[in-house]
C-alpha positions in Angstrom: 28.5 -15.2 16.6 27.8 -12.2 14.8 24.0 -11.3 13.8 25.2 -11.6 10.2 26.9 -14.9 10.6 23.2 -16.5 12.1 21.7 -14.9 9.4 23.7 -16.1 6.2 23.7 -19.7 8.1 19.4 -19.4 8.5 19.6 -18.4 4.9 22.2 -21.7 4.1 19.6 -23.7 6.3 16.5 -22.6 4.3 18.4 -23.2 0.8 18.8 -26.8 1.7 15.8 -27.3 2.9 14.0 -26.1 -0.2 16.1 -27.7 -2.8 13.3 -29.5 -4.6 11.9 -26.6 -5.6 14.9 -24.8 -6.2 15.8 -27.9 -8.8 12.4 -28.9 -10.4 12.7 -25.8 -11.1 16.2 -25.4 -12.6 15.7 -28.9 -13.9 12.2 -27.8 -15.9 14.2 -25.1 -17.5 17.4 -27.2 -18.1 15.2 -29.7 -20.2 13.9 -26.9 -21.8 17.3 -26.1 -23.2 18.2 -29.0 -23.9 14.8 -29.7 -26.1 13.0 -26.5 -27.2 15.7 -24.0 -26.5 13.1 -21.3 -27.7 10.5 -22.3 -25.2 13.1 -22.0 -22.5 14.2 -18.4 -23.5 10.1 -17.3 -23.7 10.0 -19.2 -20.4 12.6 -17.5 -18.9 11.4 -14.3 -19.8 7.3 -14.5 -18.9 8.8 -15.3 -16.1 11.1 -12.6 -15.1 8.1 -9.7 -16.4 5.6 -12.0 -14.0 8.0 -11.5 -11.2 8.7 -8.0 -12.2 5.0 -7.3 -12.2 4.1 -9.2 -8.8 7.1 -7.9 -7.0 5.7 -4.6 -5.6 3.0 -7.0 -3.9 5.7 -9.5 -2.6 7.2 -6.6 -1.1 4.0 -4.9 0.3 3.5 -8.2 1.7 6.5 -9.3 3.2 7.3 -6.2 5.3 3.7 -6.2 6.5 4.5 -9.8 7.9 7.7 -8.9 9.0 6.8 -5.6 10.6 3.6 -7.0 12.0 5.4 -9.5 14.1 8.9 -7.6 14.8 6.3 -5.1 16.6 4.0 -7.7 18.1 1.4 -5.9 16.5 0.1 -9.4 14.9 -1.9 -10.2 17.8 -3.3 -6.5 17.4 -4.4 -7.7 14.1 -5.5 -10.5 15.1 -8.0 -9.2 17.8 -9.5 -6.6 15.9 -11.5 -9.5 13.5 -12.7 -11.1 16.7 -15.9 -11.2 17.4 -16.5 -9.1 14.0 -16.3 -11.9 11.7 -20.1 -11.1 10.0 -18.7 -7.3 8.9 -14.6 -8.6 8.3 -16.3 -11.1 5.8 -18.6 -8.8 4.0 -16.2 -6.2 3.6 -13.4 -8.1 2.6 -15.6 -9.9 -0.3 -17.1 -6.3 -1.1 -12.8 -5.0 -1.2 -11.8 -8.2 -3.1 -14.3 -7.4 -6.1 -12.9 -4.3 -6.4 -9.0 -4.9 -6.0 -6.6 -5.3 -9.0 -5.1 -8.9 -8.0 -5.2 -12.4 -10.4 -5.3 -15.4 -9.0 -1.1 -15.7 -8.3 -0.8 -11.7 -7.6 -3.1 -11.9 -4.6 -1.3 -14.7 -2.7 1.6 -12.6 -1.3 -1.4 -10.3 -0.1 -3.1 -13.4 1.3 0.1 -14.5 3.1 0.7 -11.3 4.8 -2.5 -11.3 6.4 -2.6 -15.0 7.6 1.3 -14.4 8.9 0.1 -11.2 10.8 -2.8 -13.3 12.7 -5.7 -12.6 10.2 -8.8 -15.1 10.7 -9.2 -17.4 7.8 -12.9 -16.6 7.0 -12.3 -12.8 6.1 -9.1 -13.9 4.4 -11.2 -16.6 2.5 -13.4 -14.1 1.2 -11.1 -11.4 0.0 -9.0 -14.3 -1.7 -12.1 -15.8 -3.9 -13.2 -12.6 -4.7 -10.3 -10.7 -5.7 -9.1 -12.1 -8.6 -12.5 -12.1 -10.3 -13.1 -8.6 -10.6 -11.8 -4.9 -10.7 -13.0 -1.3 -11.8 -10.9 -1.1 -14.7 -12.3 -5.4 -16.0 -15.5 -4.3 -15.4 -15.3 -1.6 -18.0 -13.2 -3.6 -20.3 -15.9 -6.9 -19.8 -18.9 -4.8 -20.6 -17.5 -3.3 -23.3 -16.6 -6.3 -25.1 -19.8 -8.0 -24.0 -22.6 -5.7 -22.5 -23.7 -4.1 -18.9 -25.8 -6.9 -18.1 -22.8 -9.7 -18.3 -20.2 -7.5 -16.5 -22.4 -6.9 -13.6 -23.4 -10.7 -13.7 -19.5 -10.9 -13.3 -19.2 -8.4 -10.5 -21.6 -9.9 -8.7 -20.3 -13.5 -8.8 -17.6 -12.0 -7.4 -19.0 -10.8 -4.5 -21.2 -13.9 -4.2 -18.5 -16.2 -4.2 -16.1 -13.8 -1.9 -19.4 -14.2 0.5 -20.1 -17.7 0.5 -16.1 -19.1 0.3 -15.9 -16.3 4.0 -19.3 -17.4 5.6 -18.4 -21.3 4.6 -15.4 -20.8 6.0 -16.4 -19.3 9.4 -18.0 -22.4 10.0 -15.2 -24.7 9.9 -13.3 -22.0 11.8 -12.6 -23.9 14.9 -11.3 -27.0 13.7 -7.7 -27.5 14.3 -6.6 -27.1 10.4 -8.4 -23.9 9.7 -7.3 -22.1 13.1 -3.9 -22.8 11.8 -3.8 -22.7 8.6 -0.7 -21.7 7.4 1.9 -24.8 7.0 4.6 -25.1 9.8 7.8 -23.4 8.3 6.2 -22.6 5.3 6.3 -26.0 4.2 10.2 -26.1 5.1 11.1 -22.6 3.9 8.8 -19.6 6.4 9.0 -19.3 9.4 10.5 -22.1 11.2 13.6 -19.9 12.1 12.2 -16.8 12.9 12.5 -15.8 16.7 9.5 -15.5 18.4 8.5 -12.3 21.0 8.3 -13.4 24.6 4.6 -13.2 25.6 3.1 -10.3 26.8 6.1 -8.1 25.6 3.3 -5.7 24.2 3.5 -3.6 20.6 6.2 -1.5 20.4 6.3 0.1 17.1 9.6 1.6 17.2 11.1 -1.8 16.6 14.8 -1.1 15.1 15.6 0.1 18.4 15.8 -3.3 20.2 18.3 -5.9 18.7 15.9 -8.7 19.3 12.9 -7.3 16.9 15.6 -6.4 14.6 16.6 -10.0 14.4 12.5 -11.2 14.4 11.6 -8.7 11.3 15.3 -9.7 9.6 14.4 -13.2 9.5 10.5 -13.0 8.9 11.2 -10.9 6.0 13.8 -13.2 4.7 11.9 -16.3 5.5 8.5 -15.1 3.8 10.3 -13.5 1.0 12.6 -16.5 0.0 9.2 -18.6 0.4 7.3 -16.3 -2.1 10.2 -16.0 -4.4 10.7 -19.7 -5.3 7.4 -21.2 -5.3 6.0 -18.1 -7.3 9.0 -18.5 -10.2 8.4 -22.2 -10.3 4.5 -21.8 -10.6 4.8 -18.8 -13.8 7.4 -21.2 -14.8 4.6 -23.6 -15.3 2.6 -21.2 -16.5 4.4 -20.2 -19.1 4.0 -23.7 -20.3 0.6 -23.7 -20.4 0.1 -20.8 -22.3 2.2 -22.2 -25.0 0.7 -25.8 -24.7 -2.9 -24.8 -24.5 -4.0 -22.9 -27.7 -7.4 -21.0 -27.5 -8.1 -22.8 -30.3 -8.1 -25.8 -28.6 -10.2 -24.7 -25.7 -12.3 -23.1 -28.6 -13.2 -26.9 -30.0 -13.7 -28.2 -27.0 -16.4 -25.7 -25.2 -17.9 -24.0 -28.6 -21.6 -25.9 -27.8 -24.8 -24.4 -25.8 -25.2 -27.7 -24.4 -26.0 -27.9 -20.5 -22.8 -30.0 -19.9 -20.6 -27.5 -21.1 -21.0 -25.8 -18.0 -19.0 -28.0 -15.6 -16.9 -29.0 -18.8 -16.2 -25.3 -18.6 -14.9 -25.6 -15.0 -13.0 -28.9 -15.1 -11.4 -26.5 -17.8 -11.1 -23.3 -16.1 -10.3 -24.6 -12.8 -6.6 -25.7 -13.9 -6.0 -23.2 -16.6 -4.4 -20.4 -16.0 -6.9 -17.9 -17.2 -5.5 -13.9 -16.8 -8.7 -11.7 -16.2 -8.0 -9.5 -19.0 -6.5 -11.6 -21.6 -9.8 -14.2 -20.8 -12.2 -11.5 -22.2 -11.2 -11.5 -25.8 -11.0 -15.3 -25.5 -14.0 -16.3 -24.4 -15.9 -14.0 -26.5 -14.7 -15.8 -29.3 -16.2 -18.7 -27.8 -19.3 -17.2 -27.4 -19.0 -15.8 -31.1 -18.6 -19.9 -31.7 -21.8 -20.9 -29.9 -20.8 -21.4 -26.2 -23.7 -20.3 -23.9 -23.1 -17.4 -21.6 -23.9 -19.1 -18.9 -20.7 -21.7 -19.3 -18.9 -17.9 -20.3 -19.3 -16.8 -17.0 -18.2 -20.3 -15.3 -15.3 -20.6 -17.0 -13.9 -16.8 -16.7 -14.6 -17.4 -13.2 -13.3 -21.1 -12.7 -9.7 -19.5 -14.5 -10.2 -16.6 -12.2 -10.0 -17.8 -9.1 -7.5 -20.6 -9.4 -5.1 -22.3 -11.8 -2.5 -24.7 -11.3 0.3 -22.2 -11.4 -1.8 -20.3 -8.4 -2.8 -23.6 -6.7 1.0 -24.6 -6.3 1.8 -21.5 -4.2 -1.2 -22.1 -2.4 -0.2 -25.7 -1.6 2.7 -24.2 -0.3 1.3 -21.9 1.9 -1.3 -23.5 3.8 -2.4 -27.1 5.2 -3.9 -29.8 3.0 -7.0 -28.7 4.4 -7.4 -25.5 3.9 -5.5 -26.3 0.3 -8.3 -28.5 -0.7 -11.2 -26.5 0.4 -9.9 -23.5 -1.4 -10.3 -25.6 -4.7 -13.6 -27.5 -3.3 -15.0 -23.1 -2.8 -13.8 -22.3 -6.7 -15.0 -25.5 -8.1 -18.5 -25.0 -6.6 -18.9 -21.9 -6.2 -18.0 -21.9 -10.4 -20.7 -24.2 -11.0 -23.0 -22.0 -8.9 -22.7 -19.0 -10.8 -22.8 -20.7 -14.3 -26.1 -22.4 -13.9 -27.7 -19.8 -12.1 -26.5 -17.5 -15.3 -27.9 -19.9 -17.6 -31.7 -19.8 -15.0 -31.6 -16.4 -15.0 -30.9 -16.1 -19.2 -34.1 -18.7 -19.3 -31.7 -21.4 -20.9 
């Protein structure tokens, strides 16, 4: 059997295994037709300019997998964050603040480095903090708001990178969080990738043995498929919500000073998908509206760091666990940020 034949009947394999996504999918879009045909053409294409946009990070991230583990250089990886975890988690919160990912675009980024043998805590930390600020926000928040709210922004950011990595480190030994990433993907990674004998050592000139050819051909198939389909059905699904959820609507519902609009703000922001840049016109018309800045800052970070379109790849990806303490981190360390805003402010 040819290496071509094993591979088109891996790839066979993984398409039948992933068929519910494949049709909930094909079936959301279907009903679309059938009932707002001009939902499902805006549908359709938000999602194919999301993909389009996100796709230079699948790739980055799927040949770093598939390289990583084709050269056995994932244990390399690995070791280096051993025994380092204090300085891996600062620096990783201090790199997320800075780095240009949302919530969705930094999951291919996330999944390379768990794939190639990354620790969770440092992982943890870059992945709270990345999608909350960058360079070019920072400018854009400050100018629509001031200096003092931007750097309150940046340094949630950090904060929350610091706390979701050091939280993390401590449940690092338990079985879910030394493992985190789901077996197969969740029926569509790695399950069929060949594994390196142990102790075959790094060789980085991989191409030139048939086996690591085979390991990085089917990692990066594996990983890419698995990125591929659960990242069009979640813009799928968000596309829906930005149709369905008007600003307007939010507007009504958070315009108040009122202490409770704080954690209103995060059962709010937590699910919403919330883009970093398009959230800083929005919420300043909330704030033009009466909200508090301190429930501003909550909710720009709650729709930062996760949404339900972001939270369905994550589910994915990695262990009930590890899925659930990643919302448990945004949900709390949202809440953090907005009341301590709201101390600082003397509200």
């Amino acid at each position: 059997m040819t290496e071509v034949t094993m591979t088109l009947r891996q790839m066979g394999g993984t398409l039948r295994r992933c068929d519910r996504v494949v049709l909930t999918a094909l079936g959301i879009v279907a009903a679309l037709a059938l009932i707002v045909p001009a939902q499902a053409v805006a549908s359709l294409s938000f999602t194919l300019g999301a993909l389009g946009t996100i796709a230079p990070f699948i790739a980055f991230s799927v040949l770093i997998a598939a390289t990583a583990k084709a050269t056995g250089a994932d244990q390399q990886i690995a070791n280096v964050f051993k025994g380092r975890q204090a300085i891996m988690i600062t620096a990783a919160a201090l790199f997320g603040a800075l780095s240009p990912f949302c919530s969705c675009g930094v999951i291919p980024i996330v999944a390379g480095l768990l794939a190639a043998g990354v620790p969770i805590a440092p992982v943890m930390a870059f992945w709270i903090s990345s999608p909350l600020m960058s360079p070019e926000m920072f400018i854009l928040t400050a100018s629509v708001f001031d200096l003092q709210f931007a750097t309150a922004k940046a340094l949630a950011a950090i904060f929350m990178g610091l706390g979701a990595g050091f939280a993390t480190q401590a449940l690092a030994r338990r079985p879910a969080f030394a493992e985190p990433l789901k077996a197969g993907r969740g029926g569509c990674g790695s399950c069929g990738t060949p594994s390196l004998a142990q102790g075959s050592g790094t060789v980085w000139a991989f191409w030139r043995h048939p086996e690591r050819r085979k390991t990085f051909r089917s990692e990066a198939l594996a990983n890419g498929w698995f990125l591929f389909r659960w990242l069009t059905l979640a813009f799928i699904v968000e596309s829906l919500m930005v149709a369905y959820l008007p600003a307007d609507a939010v507007a009504q519902w958070l315009g108040s000073d009122q202490w409770w609009v704080v954690p209103a703000s995060v059962a709010v922001g937590v699910p919403a998908y919330l883009n970093g840049y398009a959230a800083i016109p929005m919420v300043n018309a909330l704030v033009n509206m009466g909200m508090g800045l301190g429930a501003a800052l909550a909710f720009m970070v709650a729709g930062g760091v996760t949404s339900i379109p972001a939270a369905m790849a994550v589910f994915a990806l990695v262990k009930r666990t590890v899925f659930l303490w990643y919302l448990a981190l945004g949900l709390a360390g949202s809440l953090i940020v907005g009341f301590a805003y709201r101390a600082v402010l003397g509200l």
